[in-house]
N, C-alpha and C positions, 0 to 999 in steps of 0.2 A: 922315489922312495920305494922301498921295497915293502908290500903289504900286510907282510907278516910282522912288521916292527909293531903294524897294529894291532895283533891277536895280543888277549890278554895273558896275562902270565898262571903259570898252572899254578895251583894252589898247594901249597909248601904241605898240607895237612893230608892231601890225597884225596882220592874222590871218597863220597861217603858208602857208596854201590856201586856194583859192578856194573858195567856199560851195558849189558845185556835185562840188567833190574832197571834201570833206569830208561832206557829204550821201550821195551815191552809196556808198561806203567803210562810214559810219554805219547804212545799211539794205544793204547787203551783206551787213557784220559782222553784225546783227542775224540776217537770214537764215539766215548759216550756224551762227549758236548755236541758233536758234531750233529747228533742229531737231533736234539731241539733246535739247536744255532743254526741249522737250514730251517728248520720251519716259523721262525722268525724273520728269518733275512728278507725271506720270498714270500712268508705269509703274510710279514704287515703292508707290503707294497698292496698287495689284496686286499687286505682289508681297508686301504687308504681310497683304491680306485674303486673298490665296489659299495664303500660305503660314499661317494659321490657321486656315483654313473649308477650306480648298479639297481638292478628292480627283481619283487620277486625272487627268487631261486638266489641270485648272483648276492643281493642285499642280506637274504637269510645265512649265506655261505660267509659274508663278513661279522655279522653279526654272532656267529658258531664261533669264528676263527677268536674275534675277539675276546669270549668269552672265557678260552681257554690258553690266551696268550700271555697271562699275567702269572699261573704258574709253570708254563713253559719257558719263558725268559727265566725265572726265578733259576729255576731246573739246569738251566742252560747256562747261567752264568757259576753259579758255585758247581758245578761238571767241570767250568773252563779252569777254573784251579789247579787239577792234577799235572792236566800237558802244560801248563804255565810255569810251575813248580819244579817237574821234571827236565823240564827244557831249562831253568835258569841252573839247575846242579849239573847234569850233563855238560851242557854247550855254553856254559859260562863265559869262553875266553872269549865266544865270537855273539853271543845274545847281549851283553852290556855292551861291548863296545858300539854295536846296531844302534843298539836302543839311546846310547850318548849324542851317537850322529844325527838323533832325530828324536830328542826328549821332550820339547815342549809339543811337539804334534802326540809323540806314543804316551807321556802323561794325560793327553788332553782326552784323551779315550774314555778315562773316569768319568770326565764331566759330562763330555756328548752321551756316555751311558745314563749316566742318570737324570738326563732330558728325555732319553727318549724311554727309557723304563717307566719316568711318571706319563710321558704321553700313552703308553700302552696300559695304562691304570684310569687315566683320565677317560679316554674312548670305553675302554670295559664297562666300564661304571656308568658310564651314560647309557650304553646297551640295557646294562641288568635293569636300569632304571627308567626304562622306555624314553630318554631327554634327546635325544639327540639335539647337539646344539654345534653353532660357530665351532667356540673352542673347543669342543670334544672333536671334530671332524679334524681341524687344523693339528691338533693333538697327533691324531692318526698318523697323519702327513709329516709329521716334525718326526716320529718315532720310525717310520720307514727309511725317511732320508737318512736319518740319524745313522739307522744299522748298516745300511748299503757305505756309508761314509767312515764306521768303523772298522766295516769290509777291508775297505782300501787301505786305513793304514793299519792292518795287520798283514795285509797281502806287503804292503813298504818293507815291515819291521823284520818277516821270516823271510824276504826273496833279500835284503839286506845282511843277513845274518850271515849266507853262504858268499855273496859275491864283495869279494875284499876291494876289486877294481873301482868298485861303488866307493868306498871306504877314504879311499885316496882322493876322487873327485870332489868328494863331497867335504872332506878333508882341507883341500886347497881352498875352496869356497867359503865354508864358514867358520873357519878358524882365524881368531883376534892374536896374535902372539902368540899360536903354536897353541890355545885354548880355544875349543869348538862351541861355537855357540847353542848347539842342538834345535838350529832350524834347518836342518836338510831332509830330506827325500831322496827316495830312489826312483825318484822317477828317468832318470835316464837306464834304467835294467831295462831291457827286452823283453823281460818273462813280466814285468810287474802287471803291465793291463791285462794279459790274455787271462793270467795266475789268477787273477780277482773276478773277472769276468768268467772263467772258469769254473771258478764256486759257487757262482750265483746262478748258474745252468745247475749243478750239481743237489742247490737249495729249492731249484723248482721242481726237482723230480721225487724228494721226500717232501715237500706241502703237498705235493700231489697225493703218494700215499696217504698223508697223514687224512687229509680232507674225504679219501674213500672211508680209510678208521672212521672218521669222525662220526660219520654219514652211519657207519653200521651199529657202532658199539656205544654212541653217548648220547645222551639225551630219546629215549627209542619211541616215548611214548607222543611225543610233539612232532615227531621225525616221520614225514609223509613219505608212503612209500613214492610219491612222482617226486620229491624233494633226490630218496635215494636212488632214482635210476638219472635224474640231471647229477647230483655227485658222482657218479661212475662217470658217466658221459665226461664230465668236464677232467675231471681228476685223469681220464686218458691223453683228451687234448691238451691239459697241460703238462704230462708228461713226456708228449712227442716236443711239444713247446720246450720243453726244459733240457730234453735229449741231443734234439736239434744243434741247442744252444751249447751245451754243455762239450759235445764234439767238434764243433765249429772252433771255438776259444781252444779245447783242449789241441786241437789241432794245430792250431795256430802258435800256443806255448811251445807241445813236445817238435815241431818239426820244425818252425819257424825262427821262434828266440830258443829252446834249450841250446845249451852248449853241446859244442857235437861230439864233445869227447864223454858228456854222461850217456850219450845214444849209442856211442860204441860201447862203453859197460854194459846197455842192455844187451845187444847182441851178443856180445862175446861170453855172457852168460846164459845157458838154455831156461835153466828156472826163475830167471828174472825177466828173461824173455816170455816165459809163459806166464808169467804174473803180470804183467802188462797188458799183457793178448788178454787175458781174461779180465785185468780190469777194464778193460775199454767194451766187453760185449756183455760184462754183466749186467747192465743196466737194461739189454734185449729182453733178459728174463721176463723181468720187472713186469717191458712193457708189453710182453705176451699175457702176464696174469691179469693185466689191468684190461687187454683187448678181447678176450675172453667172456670179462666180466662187463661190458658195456654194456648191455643189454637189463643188467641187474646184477647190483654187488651182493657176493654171499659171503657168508663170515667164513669159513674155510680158503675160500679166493682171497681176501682181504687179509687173512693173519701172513697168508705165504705171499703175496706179496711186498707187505710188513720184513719178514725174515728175509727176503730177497735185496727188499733195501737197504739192510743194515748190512748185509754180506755185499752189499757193492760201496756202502762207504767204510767197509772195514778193507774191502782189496784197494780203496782210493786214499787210505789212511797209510796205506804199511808201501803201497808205493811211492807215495810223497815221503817217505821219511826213508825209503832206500835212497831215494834221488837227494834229499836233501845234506845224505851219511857220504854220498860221493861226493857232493859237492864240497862239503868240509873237510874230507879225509886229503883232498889234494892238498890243502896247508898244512894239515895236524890231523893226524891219527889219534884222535881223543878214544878209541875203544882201548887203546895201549898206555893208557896213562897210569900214573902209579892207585892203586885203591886201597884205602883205611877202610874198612864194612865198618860202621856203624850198627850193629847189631839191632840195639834199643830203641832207636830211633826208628829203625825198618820193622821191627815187630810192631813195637804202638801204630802206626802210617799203614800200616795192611790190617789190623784189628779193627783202625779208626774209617779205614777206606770200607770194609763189607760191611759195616754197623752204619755207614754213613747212606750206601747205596740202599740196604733194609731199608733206612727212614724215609728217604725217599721214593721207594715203593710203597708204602704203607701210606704215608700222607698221598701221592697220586690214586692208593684204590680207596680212600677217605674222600678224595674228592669226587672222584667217577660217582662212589654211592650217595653223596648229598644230589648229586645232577641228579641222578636216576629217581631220589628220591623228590626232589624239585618239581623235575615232570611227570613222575607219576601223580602228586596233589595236583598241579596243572592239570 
């Protein structure tokens, strides 16, 4: 079968934006989920181990984590909407058909979400509430698993979307009369473990930042200063921990399973070649402001470190999604598709997108001020 019988059909009406509005929007959104969505992924594993092992410093560091993990998720998941949205208008012919190959797992996503979101409410609440009990602890653990496990099938559903060969395989196997039953996986791709293991180096290296933030700017008046020179301390070691990691998998992806005909488009272009190069040592940055500051985090160190992370998952966002534009363009050049602009629609969605991100700052420094004010009466 030829793979493209399985691309879906373009849509008679035209796109509603231009490939370039909808790209830019689709790695923005990404962006701005991506970074709460690492400090979840890799925060609750933290807060699961250290709120059972942990003593001391490591116990107070789960106890911080959890306290602010129920409006980060929150944060994090209506963020994930944009690149969600944007990616089913763009890459439609090749996101549904994914997603059909493997609908009862990429539905099931809902539900495992909202297991492990009340467990991240359950544990909080036992914290604010000095209880720690059984189920709040189990809670913990059920909500770490939970994320690391929506990891993976989101790592299925986007490393799916590009590779049609998957589509076919998966195709022969679970199809009843030429109808797919939407139990497959991609687990036969090459990129799919390293891709997921990948992110979850890349999630330990923003908890890392976030937990120096934490250490500096929240809560200041309970906040020992030997509390914030072990937060520097550790938040380094876990960021060599997460860097480690993060190059080891990414290494393993880009040279290992990528296809070697996307590694010649890197070469064969010098500024995608330098966008590579830089994304791969931007995370040195990082770990110079953080080694720097071992000794005692100051809030000038800690904000540029902060801008240093979001500038290495914004060059990890816009090269995932050059690589992802190659990978589809060899079926279908969707940036040359016919475009209807939808005028109306794109002015309300950019009105409703800066008035949405305002509220979400505004409630985030409402909440910073009740903390501060919490432990100032403390």
């Amino acid at each position: 079968m030829n793979p493209q019988f399985l691309i879906g059909p373009v849509s008679p009406l035209g796109s509603p934006a231009p490939f370039w509005f909808i790209t830019f929007f689709k790695v923005l959104g990404f962006i701005l989920h991506m970074i709460p969505m690492n400090i979840w992924y890799a925060g609750m594993v933290l807060v699961a181990i250290y709120a059972t092992f942990g003593k001391n410093h490591s116990l107070e560091l789960a106890h911080r984590l959890s306290r602010t993990m129920p409006v980060i998720v929150a944060v994090g998941v209506n963020l994930g909407i944009v690149p969600l949205l944007f990616t089913q208008v763009g890459y439609y012919q090749f996101y549904y058909p994914a997603g059909i190959l493997m609908a009862h797992a990429w539905f099931s996503v809902i539900i495992i979400l909202i297991f492990a979101y009340y467990g991240v409410y359950v544990y909080s609440l036992s914290v604010r509430k000095n209880k720690s009990t059984k189920f709040a602890l189990a809670s913990a653990w059920i909500s770490s698993i939970a994320f690391i496990f929506i990891g993976f099938l989101f790592a299925n559903n986007f490393s799916l979307m590009s590779n049609l060969n998957s589509w076919i395989h998966i195709f022969n196997k679970t199809n009843v009369g030429g109808a797919v039953l939407g139990t497959g996986l991609n687990t036969s791709d090459p990129t799919l473990i390293p891709r997921w293991l990948m992110m979850f180096g890349l999630a330990m290296t923003t908890t890392a930042v976030f937990i120096a933030f934490d250490a500096v700017f929240f809560k200041k008046r309970d906040t020992s200063e030997d509390y914030k020179r072990w937060a520097g301390k550790f938040a380094l070691i876990l960021y060599v921990i997460g860097l480690v990691w993060f190059a080891a998998f990414g290494s393993w992806y880009i040279f290992g399973a990528m296809d070697k005909s996307v590694i010649a488009e890197v070469t064969a272009h010098p500024l995608i070649y330098f966008l590579f190069g830089l994304t791969a040592v931007s995370p040195g940055f990082v770990l110079v402001t953080l080694f720097v500051q071992r000794k005692g985090l100051k809030k000038g160190g800690v904000i540029l470190a902060t801008v240093l992370q979001v500038v290495t998952l914004s060059l990890n966002a816009v090269s995932r999604q050059w690589v992802q534009n190659v990978e589809i363009f060899r079926y279908e050049d969707i940036s040359k598709l016919p475009v209807n602009t939808q005028w109306s629609p794109m002015i309300v969605f950019l009105i409703l997108f800066v008035i949405g991100l305002a509220v979400v700052g505004w409630m985030i420094a409402k909440i910073a001020a009740v903390e501060k004010q919490a432990a100032n009466i403390s």
